[in-house]
N, C-alpha and C positions, 0 to 999 in steps of 0.2 A: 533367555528371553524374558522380559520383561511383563508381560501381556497380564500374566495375573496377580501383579502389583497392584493394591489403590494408585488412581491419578493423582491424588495429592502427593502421596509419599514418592511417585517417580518423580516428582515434578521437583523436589525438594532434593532427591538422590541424583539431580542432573541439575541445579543451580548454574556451576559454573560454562555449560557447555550445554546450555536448554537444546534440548532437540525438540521438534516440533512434529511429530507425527501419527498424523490422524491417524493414518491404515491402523497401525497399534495402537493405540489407546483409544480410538473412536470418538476422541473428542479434539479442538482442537486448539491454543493456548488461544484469547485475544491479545490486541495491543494493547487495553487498561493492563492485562495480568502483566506484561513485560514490563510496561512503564514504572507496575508497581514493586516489581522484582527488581527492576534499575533501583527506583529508590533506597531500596534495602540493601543490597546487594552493588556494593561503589567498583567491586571488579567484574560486575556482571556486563562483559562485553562481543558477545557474539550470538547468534544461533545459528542452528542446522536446520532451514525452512524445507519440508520435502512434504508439501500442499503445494495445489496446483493454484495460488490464490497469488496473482501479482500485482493486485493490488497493495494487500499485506507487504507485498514487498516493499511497493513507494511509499505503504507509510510507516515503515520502522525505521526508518532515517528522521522524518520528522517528528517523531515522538520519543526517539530514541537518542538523536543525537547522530552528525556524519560521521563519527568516529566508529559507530556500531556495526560491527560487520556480521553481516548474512554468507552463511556460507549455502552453494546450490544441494539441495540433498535428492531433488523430484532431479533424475539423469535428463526426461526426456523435454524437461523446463534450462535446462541449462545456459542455454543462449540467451532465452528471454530475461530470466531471472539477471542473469551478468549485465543487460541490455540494461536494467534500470537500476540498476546500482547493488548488485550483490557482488562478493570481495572472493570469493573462493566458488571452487569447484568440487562437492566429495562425492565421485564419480565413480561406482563399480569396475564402470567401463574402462576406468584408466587403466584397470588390470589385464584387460586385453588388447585393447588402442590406445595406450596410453600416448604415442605421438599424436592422433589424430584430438584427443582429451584437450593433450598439452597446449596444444594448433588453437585449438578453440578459445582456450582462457588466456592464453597469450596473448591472440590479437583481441581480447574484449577489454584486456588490463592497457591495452596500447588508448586506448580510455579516446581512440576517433568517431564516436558518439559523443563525447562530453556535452556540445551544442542541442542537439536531437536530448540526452537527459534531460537537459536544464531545461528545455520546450516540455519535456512531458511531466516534472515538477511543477511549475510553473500555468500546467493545465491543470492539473490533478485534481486538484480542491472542486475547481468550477466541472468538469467530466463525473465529478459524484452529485456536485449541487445540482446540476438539471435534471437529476431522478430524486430531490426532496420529494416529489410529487407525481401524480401522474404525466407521463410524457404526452404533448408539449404543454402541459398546463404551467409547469416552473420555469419552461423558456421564456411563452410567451410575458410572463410577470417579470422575468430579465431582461425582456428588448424593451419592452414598457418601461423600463427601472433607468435604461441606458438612452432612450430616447431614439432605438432603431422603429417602433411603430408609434402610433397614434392611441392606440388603446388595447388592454388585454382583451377585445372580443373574443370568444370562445363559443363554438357550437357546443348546443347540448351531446351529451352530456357531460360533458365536461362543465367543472364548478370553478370558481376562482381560490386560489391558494388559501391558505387562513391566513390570520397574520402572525403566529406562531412562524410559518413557513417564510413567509414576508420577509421574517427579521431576520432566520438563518440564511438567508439568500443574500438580505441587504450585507448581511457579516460578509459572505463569500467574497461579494461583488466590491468590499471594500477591502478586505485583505489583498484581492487579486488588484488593484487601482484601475477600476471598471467604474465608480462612483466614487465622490469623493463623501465621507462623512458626513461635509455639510447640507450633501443630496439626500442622504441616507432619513 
């Protein structure tokens, strides 16, 4: 067991096959640390995610690259995890069910979400930007931004966004082509 390793030195003694787990180590990797271990590291091309954070999951393809493969390490995330684009299953359970394992990552490899991923890609970005802020304070600044209302009015207490948040929103809202630039 590892447990009373420094987290640096595990983190280094598992370079090529980063595992990812909090329950052990009690801390958790981010996506700057991966991005920057890509960097260093030109064979570094998978992890073992077993955090229940599936978020994490949609964005280690895009900081990582689609070639980067997540393998499922949390058993009882499995389906979700396959659900938004993780490549493998390392599942206890396949020692006991391994048909029922098998059953499961076969038809998620049979990839009949592809349409449904690419819809929840393709939200992603904008499903984190309406919580820049308090909710609905960054909505209402993005129906305003889009020309779905007439003005951000906001009951107290509720404030208007700053414009630090303004301009992460304006980014969102033009990566996702909700505005165009020359609106921005």
């Amino acid at each position: 067991m590892w447990t009373r390793v420094p987290t640096r030195a595990r983190w280094r003694y598992v370079w090529d096959q980063l595992v990812d787990v909090a329950v052990d180590t009690a801390v958790s990797v981010e996506i700057d640390s991966l991005a920057r271990i890509a960097e260093k590291v030109p064979h570094f091309a998978s992890i073992k995610h077993a955090v229940s954070d599936l978020g994490f999951v949609s964005e280690m393809p895009q900081h990582l690259g689609a070639d980067f493969r997540i393998f499922v390490g949390l058993k009882e995330l499995s389906f979700p995890m396959m659900a938004v684009g993780a490549a493998e299953i390392m599942n206890a359970v396949g020692n006991i069910a391994s048909r029922k394992v098998l059953d499961l990552y076969l038809r998620c490899r049979e990839d009949c979400m592809a349409d449904e991923r690419r819809l929840h890609f393709d939200l992603f970005e904008l499903n984190r930007a309406v919580f820049f802020d308090t909710n609905p304070i960054a909505v209402k600044y993005v129906m305003k931004r889009m020309g779905l209302i007439a003005n951000k009015e906001r009951r107290l207490p509720m404030i208007p966004v700053t414009s630090e948040t303004e301009a992460r929103l304006d980014a969102v809202l033009e990566r996702a082509g909700l505005i165009s630039s020359a609106a921005a």
